[in-house]
C-alpha positions in Angstrom: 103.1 103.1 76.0 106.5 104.2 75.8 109.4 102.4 77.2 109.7 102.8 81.0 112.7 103.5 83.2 113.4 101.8 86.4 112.4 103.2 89.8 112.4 103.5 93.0 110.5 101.6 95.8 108.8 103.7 98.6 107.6 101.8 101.4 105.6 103.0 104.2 102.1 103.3 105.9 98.9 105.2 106.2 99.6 107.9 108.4 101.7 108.5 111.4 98.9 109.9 114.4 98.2 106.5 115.5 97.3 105.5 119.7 98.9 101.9 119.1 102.2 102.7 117.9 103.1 104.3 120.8 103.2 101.6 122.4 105.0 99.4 120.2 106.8 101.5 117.1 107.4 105.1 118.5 109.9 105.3 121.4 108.4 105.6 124.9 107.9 109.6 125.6 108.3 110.7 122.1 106.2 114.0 121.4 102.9 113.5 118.9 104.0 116.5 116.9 107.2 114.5 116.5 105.8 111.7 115.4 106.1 112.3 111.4 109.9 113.6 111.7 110.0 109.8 113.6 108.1 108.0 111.1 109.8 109.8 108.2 113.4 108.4 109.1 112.0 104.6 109.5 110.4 104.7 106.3 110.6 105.9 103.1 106.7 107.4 102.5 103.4 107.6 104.4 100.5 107.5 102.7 98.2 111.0 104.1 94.8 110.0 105.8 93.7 113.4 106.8 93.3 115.0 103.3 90.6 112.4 102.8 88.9 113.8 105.4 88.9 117.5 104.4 91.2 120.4 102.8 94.3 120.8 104.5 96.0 124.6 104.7 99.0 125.6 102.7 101.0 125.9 105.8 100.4 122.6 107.0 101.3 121.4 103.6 104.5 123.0 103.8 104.9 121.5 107.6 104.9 118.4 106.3 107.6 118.9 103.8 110.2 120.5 105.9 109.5 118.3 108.9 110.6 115.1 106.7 113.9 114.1 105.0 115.4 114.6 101.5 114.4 111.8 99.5 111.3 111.2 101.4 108.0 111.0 99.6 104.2 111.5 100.6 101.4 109.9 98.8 98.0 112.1 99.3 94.5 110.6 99.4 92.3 112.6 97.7 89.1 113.8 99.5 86.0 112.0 99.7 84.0 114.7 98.4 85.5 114.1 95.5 85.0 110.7 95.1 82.4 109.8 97.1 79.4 110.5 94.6 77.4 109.5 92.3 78.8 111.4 89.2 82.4 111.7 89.2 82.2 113.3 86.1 80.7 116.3 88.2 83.8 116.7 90.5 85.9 119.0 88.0 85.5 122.2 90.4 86.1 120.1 93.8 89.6 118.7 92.0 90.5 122.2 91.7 89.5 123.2 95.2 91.8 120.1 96.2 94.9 121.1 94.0 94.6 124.3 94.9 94.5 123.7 98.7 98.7 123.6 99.0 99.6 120.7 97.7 101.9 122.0 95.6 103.9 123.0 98.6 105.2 119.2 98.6 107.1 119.8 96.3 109.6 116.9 95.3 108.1 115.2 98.2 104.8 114.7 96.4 104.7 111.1 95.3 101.3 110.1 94.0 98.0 110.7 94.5 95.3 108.2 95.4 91.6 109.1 94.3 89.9 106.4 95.9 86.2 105.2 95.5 83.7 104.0 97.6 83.0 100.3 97.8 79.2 100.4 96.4 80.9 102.4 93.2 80.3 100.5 90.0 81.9 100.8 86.5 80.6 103.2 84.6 82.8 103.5 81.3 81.5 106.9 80.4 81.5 108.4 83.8 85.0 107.2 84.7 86.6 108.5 81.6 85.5 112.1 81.9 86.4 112.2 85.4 90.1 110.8 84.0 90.1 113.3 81.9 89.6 116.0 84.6 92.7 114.6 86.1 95.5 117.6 85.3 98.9 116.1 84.0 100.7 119.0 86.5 100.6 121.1 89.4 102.8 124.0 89.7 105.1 122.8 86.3 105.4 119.6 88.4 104.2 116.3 86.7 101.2 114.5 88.9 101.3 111.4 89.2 97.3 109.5 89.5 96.3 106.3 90.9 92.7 105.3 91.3 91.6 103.3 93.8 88.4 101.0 92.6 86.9 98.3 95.3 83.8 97.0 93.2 84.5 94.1 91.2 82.7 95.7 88.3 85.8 97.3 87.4 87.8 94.1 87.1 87.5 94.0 83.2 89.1 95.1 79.6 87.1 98.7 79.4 88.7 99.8 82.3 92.1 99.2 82.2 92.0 100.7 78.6 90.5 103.7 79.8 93.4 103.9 83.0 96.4 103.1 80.4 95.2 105.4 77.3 95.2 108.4 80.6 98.3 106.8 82.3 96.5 106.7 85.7 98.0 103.8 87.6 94.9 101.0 89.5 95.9 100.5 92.8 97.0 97.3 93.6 95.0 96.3 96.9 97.0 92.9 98.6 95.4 90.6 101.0 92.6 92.5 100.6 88.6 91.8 100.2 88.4 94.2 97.4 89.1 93.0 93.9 93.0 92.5 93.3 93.7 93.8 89.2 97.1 93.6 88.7 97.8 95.6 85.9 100.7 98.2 84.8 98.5 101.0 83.1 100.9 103.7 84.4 104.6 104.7 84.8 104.4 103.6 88.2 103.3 101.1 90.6 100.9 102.1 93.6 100.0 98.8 96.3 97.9 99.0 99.4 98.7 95.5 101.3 95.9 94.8 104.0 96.9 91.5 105.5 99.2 92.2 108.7 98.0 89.9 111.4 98.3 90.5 115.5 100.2 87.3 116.2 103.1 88.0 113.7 105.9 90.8 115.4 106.4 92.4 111.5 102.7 92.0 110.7 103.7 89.5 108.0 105.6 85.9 107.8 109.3 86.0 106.3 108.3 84.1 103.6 105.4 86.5 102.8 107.4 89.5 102.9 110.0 87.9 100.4 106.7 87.5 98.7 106.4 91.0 98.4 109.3 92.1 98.5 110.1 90.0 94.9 106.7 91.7 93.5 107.9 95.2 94.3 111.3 94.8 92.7 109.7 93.7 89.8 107.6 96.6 89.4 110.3 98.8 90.0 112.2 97.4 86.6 109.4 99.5 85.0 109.3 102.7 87.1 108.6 104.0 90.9 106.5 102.2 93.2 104.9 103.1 96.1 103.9 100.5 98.8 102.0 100.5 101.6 100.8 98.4 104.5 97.2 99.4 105.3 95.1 97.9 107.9 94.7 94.2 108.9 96.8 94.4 112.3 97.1 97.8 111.5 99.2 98.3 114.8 101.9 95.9 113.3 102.2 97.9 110.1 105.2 99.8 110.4 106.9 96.9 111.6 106.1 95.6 108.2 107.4 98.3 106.7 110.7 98.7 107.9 111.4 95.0 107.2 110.4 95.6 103.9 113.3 98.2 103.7 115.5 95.9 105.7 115.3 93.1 102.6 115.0 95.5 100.2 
């Protein structure tokens, strides 16, 4: 692989419509539809929920961008009907539905792209290298950026991380998690979803164990962008992680 560049570290969460942080994270009275141009100046990216769920519109696409700052980046879940299936090899046409849906109307904001599969999803070496290969390189003469989220330990092995570095599709990197953790740079860029915030702790997370991450993400970033973010657990602590991340950052 050729030699990387350093990059940037985005922190943030998964989402920003959520009933607990208005009691603790948003300020007391603050508007739901301004929740995201809130969130968006606390933290440097939110990982998108709802285009798991289903195809979003062009317009709400473009809400999105011009309701957040410049230098702000989103990373966008792919939908389930994509991956949630036996074949993904058969998804082709529902990866064009999803590219096609707006997304392009992120613009520079568009960070990375998680296409994450169910927990019961084995390995398959054949199956997951076609559907790699129906990953496009770019979206509107804008270079996409892939990260594949596996949670069955089957893919914890050689095959597969040849397969994600020969089409430069970055494993997700899944922290205090039950899934399997592979740590493994098979992209120009870094993607973590850290799942260990606990209740009793006010930023989710012991100092010592955001140092902890906060040492792993900058030495990630000496080989190009990564994107980090705290995902359940306590999830109602998890910007608070977040924005100490930034702090010692």
């Amino acid at each position: 692989m050729a030699t990387r560049k350093a990059g940037k570290i985005f922190v943030g969460v998964g989402g920003w419509n959520f009933a607990p942080w208005r009691d603790n994270y948003y300020p007391k009275g603050l508007a739901q539809t301004k929740e995201l141009h809130y969130s968006s100046r606390q933290l440097t990216s939110i990982e998108i929920n709802s285009t798991f769920y289903g195809l979003q519109k062009p317009a709400t696409f473009q809400k999105w961008h011009d309701d957040t700052p410049d230098g702000f980046v989103f990373s966008v879940k792919a939908p389930r009907f994509v991956t949630n299936r036996k074949l993904l090899a058969s998804a082709g046409s529902s990866i064009e539905r999803f590219l096609g849906s707006g997304l392009g109307r992120l613009g520079a904001k568009l960070g990375a792209i998680n296409w994450q599969l169910p927990p019961n999803k084995q390995f398959d070496g054949e199956d997951v290298a076609a559907f790699l290969a129906l990953l496009p390189r770019k979206l509107d003469g804008r270079v996409l950026r892939h990260a594949l989220e596996v949670r069955h330990e089957s893919f914890d092995q050689a095959e597969f991380l040849d397969l994600a570095r020969e089409h430069q599709v970055a494993i997700v990197e899944a922290g205090d998690s039950e899934y399997p953790h592979i740590e493994a740079r098979t992209a120009p860029f870094s993607y973590l979803r850290v799942m260990g915030a606990k209740a009793g702790a006010p930023k989710g997370y012991t100092p010592a164990a955001l140092t902890s991450w906060r040492k792993h993400a900058q030495a990630l970033a000496k080989d190009g962008d990564v994107f980090f973010y705290f995902i359940s657990g306590a999830k109602e602590r998890n910007p608070h992680a977040a924005m100490a991340l930034i702090e010692l950052l």
